[in-house]
matplotlib code that plots the C-alpha trace (Angstrom):
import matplotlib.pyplot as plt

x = [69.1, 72.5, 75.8, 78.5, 81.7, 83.9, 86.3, 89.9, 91.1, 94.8, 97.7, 98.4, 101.5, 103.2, 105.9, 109.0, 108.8, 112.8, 113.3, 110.3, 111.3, 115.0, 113.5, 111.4, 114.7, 116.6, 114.0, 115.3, 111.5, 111.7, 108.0, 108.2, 111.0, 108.0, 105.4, 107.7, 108.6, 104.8, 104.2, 106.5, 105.6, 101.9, 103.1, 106.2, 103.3, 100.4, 102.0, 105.5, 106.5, 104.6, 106.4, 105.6, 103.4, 105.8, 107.4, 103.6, 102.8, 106.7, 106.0, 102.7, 103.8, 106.4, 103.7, 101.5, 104.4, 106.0, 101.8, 101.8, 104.8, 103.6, 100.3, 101.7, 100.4, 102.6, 103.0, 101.9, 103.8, 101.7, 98.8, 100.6]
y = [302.4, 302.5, 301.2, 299.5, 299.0, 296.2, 297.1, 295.6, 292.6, 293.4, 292.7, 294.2, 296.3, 297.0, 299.7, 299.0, 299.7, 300.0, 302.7, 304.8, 304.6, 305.8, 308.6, 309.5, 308.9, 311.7, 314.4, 313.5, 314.6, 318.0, 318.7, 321.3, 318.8, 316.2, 318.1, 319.0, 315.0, 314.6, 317.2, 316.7, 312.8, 313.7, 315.8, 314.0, 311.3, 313.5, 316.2, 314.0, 312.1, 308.8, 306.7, 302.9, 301.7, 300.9, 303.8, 306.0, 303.2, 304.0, 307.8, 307.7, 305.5, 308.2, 311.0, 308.8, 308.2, 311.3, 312.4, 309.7, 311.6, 314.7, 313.6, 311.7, 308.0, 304.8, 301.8, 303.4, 301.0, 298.0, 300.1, 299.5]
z = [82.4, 83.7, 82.4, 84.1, 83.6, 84.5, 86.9, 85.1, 86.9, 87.9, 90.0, 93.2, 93.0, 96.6, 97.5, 98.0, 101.2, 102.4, 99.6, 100.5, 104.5, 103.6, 101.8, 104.2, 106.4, 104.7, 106.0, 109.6, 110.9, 109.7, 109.4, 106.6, 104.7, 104.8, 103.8, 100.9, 100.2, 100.0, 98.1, 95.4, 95.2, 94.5, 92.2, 90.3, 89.9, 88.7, 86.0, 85.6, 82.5, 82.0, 84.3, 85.7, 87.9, 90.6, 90.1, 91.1, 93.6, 95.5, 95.0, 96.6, 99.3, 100.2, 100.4, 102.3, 105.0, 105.0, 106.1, 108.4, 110.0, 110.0, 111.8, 114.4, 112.9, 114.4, 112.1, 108.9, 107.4, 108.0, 106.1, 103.0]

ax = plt.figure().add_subplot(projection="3d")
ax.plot(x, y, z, "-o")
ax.set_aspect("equal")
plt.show()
């Protein structure tokens, strides 16, 4: 016998996109400033203070793009 559980019915939350590209911006495609700018996101997000939604969803969007970058993907803004 197995248990489910619901899966809670909420909102989607979306970047702000502009803020994460100008922080991305700021690294000027220095690979080891983005790997930094992703680093710290995932990190700021997983052992910072309690901090909001938006505020995780932004920080992950930056690590997510600054990765993008790094790899070479075009238009990983339009994943988001």
């Amino acid at each position: 016998m197995s248990v489910v559980i619901a899966f809670p019915n909420q909102r989607t939350i979306k970047p702000a996109l502009s803020k994460c590209l100008k922080a991305i911006a700021i690294c000027e495609h220095d690979p080891s400033l983005l790997l930094l700018a992703a680093a710290a996101a995932t990190r700021l997000v997983r052992d910072g203070p309690w901090i909001s939604e938006q505020v995780a969803v932004d920080r992950l969007a930056i690590a997510f793009l600054a990765l993008a970058e790094l790899l070479g993907v075009t238009n990983a803004e339009e994943a988001l």
